[in-house]
C-alpha positions as CSV (number, residue, x, y, z in Angstrom):
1,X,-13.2,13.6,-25.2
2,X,-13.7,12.5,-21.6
3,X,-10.4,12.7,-19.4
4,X,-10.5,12.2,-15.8
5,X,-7.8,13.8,-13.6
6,X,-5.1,11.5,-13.6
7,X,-5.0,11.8,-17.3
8,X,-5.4,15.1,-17.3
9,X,-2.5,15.6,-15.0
10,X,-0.4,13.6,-16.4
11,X,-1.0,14.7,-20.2
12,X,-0.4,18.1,-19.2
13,X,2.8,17.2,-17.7
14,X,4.0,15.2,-21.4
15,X,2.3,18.6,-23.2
16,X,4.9,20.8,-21.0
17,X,7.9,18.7,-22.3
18,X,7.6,15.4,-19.6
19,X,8.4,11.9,-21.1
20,X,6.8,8.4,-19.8
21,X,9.8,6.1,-19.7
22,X,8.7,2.1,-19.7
23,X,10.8,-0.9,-17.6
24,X,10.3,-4.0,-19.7
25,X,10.8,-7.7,-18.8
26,X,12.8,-10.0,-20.6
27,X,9.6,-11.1,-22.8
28,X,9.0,-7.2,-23.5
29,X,6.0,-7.0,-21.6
30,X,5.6,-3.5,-20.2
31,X,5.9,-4.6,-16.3
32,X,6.5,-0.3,-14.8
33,X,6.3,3.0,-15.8
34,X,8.2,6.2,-14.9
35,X,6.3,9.8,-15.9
36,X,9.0,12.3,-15.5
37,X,8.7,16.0,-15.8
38,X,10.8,18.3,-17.4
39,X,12.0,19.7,-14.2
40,X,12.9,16.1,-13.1
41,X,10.4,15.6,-10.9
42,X,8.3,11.9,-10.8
43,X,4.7,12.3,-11.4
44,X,3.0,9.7,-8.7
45,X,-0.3,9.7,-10.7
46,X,1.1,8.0,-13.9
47,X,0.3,4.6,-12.7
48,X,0.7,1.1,-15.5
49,X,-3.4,0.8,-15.4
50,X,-3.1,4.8,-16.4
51,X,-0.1,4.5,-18.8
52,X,-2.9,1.6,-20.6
53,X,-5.8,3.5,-21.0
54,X,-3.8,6.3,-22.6
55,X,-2.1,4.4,-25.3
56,X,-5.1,2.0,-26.0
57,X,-6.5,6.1,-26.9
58,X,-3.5,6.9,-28.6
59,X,-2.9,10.4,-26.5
60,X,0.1,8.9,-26.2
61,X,3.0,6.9,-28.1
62,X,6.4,6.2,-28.6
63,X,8.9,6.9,-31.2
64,X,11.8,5.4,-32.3
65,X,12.2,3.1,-29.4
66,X,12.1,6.1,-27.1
67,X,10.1,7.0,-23.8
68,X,6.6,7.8,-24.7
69,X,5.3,11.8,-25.5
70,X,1.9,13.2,-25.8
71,X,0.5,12.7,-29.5
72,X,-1.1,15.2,-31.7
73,X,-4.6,14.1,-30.0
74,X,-3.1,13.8,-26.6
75,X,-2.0,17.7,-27.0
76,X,-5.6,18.8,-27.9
77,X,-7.2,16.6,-25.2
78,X,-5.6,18.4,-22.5
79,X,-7.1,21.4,-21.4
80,X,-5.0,24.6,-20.3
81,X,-3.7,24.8,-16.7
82,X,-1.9,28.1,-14.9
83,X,1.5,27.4,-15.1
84,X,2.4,27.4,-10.9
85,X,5.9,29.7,-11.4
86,X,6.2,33.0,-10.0
């Protein structure tokens, strides 16, 4: 499967134990989105247009009314990255 950087990025981040976390308005329309790291950190490249393409793919979803993790296809998509710790 084709994955450009963004996705890449940011599907390595959810693999690694990030979450996606959605603001809604009061119709429930998806209106911003929030990839956070494990660490903490906010990912910059996770962007709404992003956050589309991936779920219309379904490398990513949402469980239980909770913020949105990689998927079973999302994990095999992602290709392996060094880890940057010492």
């Amino acid at each position: 499967m084709n994955i450009s950087k963004a996705e890449q990025r940011t599907l390595h981040v959810l693999a690694r134990g990030g979450a996606i976390f959605v603001e809604k308005d009061e119709a429930g329309k998806i209106i911003a989105v929030n990839c956070i790291t494990r660490e903490g950190w906010t990912l910059a490249d996770c962007t709404l247009a992003l956050f589309r393409k991936m779920k219309r793919r379904r490398l990513i979803a949402s469980s239980n009314s909770g913020p949105y993790r990689a998927t079973a296809i999302g994990r095999r998509s992602v290709r392996a990255q060094l880890d940057n710790r010492a």
